[in-house]
C-alpha positions as CSV (number, residue, x, y, z in Angstrom):
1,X,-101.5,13.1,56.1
2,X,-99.0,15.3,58.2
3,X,-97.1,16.1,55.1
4,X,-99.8,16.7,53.3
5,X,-101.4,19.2,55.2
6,X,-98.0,21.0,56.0
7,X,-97.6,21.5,52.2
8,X,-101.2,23.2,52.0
9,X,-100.0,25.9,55.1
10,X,-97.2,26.7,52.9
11,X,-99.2,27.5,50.1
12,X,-101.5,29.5,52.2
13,X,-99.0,31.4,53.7
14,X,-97.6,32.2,50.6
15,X,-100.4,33.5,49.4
16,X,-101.3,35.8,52.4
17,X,-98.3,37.4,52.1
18,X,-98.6,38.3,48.1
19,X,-102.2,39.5,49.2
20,X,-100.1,42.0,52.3
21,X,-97.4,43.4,49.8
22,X,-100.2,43.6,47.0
23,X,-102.2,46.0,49.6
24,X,-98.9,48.1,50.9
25,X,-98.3,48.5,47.5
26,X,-101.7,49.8,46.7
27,X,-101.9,52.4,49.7
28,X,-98.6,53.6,49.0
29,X,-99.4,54.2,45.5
30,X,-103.1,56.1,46.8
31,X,-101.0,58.1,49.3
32,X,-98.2,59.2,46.1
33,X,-100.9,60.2,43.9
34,X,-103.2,62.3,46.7
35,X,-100.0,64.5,47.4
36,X,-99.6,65.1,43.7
37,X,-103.0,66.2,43.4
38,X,-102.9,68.6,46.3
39,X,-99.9,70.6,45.0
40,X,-101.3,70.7,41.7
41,X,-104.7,71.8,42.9
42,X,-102.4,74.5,45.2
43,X,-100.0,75.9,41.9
44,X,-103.1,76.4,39.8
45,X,-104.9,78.3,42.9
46,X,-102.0,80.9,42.8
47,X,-101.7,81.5,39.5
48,X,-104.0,84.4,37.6
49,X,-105.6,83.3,35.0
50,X,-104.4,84.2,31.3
51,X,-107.6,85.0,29.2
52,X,-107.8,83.3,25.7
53,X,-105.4,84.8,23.5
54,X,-103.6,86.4,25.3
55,X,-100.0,85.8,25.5
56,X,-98.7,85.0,29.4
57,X,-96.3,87.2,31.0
58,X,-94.4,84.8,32.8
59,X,-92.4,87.0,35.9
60,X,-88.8,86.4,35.9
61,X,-86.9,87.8,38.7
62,X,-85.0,90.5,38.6
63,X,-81.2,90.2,39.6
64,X,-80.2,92.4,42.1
65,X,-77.4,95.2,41.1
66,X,-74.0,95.0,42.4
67,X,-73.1,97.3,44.6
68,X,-71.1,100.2,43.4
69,X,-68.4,102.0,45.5
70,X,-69.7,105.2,46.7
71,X,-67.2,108.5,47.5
72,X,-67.2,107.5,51.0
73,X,-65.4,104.2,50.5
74,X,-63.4,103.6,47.4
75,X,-62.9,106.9,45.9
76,X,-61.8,108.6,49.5
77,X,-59.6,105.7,49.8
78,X,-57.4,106.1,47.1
79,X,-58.3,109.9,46.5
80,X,-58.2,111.4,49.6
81,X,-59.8,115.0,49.9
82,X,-58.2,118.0,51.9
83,X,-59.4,118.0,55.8
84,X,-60.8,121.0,55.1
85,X,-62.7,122.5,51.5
86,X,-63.1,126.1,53.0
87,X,-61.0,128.7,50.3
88,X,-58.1,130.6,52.1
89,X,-59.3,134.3,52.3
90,X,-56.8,137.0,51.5
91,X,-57.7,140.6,51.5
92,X,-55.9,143.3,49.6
93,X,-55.8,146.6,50.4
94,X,-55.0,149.4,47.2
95,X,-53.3,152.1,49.1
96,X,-55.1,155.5,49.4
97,X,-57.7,153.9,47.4
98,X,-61.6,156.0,48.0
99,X,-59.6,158.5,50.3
100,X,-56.7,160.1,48.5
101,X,-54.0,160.3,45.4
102,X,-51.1,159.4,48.1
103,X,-48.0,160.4,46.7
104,X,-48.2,162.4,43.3
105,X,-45.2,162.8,41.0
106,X,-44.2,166.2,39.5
107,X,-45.7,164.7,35.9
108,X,-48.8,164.3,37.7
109,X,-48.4,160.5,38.2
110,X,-50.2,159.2,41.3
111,X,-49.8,156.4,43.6
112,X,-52.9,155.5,43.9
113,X,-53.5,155.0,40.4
114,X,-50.5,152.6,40.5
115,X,-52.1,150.7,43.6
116,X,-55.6,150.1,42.3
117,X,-54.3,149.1,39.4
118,X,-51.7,146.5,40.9
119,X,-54.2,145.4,43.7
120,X,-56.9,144.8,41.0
121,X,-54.4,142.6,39.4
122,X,-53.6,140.4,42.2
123,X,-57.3,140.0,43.5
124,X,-58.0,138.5,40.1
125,X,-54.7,136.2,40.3
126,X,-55.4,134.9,43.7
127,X,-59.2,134.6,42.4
128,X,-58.1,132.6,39.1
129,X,-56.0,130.3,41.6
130,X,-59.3,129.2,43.8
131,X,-58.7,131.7,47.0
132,X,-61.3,133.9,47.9
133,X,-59.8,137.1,47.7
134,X,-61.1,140.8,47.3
135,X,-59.9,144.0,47.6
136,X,-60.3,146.9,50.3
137,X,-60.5,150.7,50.1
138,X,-57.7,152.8,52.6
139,X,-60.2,152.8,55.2
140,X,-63.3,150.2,53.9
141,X,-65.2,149.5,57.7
142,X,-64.7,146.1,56.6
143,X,-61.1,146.5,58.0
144,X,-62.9,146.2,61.6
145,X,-62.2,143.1,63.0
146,X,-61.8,141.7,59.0
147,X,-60.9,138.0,59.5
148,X,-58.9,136.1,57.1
149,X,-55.4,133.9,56.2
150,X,-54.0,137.1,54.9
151,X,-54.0,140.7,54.3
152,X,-51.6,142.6,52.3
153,X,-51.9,146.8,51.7
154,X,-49.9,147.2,48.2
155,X,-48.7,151.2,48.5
156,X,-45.7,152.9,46.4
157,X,-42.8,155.5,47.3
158,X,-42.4,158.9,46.2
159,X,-40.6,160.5,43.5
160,X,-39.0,162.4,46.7
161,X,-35.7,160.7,46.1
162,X,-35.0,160.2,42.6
163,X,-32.1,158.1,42.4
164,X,-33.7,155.3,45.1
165,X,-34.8,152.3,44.0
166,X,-36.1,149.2,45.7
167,X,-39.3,147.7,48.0
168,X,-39.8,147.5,51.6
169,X,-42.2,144.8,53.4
170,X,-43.3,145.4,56.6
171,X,-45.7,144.0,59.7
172,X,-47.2,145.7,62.9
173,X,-44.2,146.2,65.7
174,X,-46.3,144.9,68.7
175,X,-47.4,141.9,66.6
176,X,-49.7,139.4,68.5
177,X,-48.8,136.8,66.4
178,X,-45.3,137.6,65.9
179,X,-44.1,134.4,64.1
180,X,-46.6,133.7,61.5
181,X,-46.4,137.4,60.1
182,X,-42.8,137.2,60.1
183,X,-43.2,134.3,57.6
184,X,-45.3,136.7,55.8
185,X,-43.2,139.1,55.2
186,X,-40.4,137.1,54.4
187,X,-42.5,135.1,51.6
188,X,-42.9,138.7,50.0
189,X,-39.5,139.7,50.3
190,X,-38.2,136.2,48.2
191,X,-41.2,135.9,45.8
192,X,-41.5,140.1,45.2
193,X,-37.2,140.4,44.9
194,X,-38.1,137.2,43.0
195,X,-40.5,138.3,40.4
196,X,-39.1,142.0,39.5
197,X,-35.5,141.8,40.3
198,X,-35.3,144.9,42.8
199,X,-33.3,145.2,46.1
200,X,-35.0,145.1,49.3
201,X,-34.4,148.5,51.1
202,X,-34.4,146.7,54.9
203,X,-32.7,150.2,56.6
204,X,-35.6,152.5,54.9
205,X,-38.7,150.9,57.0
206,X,-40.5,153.6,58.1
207,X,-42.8,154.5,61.3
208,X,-45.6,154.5,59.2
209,X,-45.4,151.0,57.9
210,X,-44.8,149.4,61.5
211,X,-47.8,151.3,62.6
212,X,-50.2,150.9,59.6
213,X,-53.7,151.9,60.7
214,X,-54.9,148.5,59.3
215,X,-53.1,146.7,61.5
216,X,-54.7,147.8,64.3
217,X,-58.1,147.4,62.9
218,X,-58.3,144.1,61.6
219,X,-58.8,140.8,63.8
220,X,-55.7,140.2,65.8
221,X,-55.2,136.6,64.6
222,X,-55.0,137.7,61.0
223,X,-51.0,138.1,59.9
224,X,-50.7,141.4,58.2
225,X,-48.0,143.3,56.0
226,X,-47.3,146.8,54.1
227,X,-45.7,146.1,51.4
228,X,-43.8,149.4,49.3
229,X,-43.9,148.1,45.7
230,X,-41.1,150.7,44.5
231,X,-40.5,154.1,43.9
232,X,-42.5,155.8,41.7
233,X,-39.4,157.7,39.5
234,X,-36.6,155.2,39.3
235,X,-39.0,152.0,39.4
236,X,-41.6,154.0,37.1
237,X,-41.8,151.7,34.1
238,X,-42.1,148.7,36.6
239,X,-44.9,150.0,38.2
240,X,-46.6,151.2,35.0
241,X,-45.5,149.5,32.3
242,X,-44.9,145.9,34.1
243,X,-47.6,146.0,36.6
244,X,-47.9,141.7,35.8
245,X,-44.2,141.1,37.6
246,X,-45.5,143.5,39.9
247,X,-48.9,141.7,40.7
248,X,-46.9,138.2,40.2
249,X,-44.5,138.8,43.1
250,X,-46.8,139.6,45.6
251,X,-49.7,136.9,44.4
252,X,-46.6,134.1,44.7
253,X,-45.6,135.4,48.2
254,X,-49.1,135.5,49.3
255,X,-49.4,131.6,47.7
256,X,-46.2,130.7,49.3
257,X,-47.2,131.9,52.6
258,X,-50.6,130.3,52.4
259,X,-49.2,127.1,51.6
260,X,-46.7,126.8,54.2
261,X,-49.0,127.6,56.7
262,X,-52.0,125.6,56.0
């Protein structure tokens, strides 16, 4: 009897614990499917309905564009820009120019026709070449404190002395900034002698030159020079036929100046 009734626990037993894993089994499967039916229940909430016929515009999103280097990183690294964008300012002043002839020839030849036309020449050079440049009458107000990298009065010699030939460059003798119109006035001297081939008369520098009006008008920071393009009877076909070397020298002392100094 003992055996007997141990066999029939067993069995029971057995069959209890097929019921237990038959009922996890079933809950699990419940739980699995409840989820399911929540999220779909939650997609279809969010999403607008397509009427009939209509074909659904299904949203893709958009990729985000690469950034592009801007001036301010790439470009100024590898193509650095000048500290400063400002134009160098040169002022030309056409001798006599709105208050006399200056010197007149006995043919009648002027000097200020010769200066208007050579200063015309170079403000348009020095304009082509990206400096702000403009030219100034004898005694333009705007020679009152007038501010800028350069000034430069173009004026000619007489046909007093016919057989001289040559230029003079000058600057103020009580110059407040000695050194930097010094390298002025030498940039003239190498670029003028230079351009039209005539000797620089040093010894014939006159009082009026040193002591140009302008020069004690204009700003005392800005460097200043007089520069005598040549005499008007030997140098005549230079200064009216060949007014270009004429304008050239003193455009590529002015640019030789201005570059050196900036």
């Amino acid at each position: 009897m003992s055996l007997i009734r141990r066999s029939v626990l067993h069995g029971v037993q057995r069959i209890l614990l097929a019921i237990l894993v038959m009922i996890a089994l079933a809950v699990i499967t419940i739980g699995v499917r409840a989820i399911w039916s929540a999220e779909r229940v939650s997609v279809a909430a969010s999403v607008t309905p397509v009427p009939e016929g209509t074909a659904a515009n299904v949203p893709t999103p958009t990729p985000e564009a690469t950034p592009r280097p801007t001036r301010g990183s790439l470009f100024d690294r590898f193509f650095p820009q000048p500290a400063s964008s400002a134009r160098a300012k040169v002022g030309i002043v056409a001798g006599h120019w709105e208050n006399d002839v200056g010197a007149v020839c006995p043919d009648g030849l002027t000097e200020v026709e010769i200066t208007v036309a050579v200063a015309q020449q170079v403000v348009d050079s020095l304009s082509r070449a990206g400096y702000e440049a403009e030219m100034l009458a004898e005694f333009s107000p705007k020679l009152h404190g007038y501010e800028a990298d350069a000034l430069v009065s173009i004026h000619a010699d007489s046909c007093n002395v016919p057989e001289a030939s040559g230029f003079k460059v000058a600057r103020v003798s009580s110059s407040l900034v000695p050194e930097l119109e010094d390298r002025l006035v030498l940039s003239l001297i190498e670029k003028y002698r230079d351009a039209t081939g005539l000797p620089f008369h040093e010894n014939s520098i006159t009082y009026d030159m040193t002591e140009y009006h302008a020069f004690y008008e204009i700003a005392a920071e800005t460097p200043g020079a007089i520069i005598e393009i040549g005499f008007m009877d030997a140098d005549r076909r230079l200064l009216t036929r060949r007014q270009d070397l004429v304008a050239k020298g003193i455009v590529n002392g002015i640019k030789k100046f201005i570059e050196e100094t900036q």
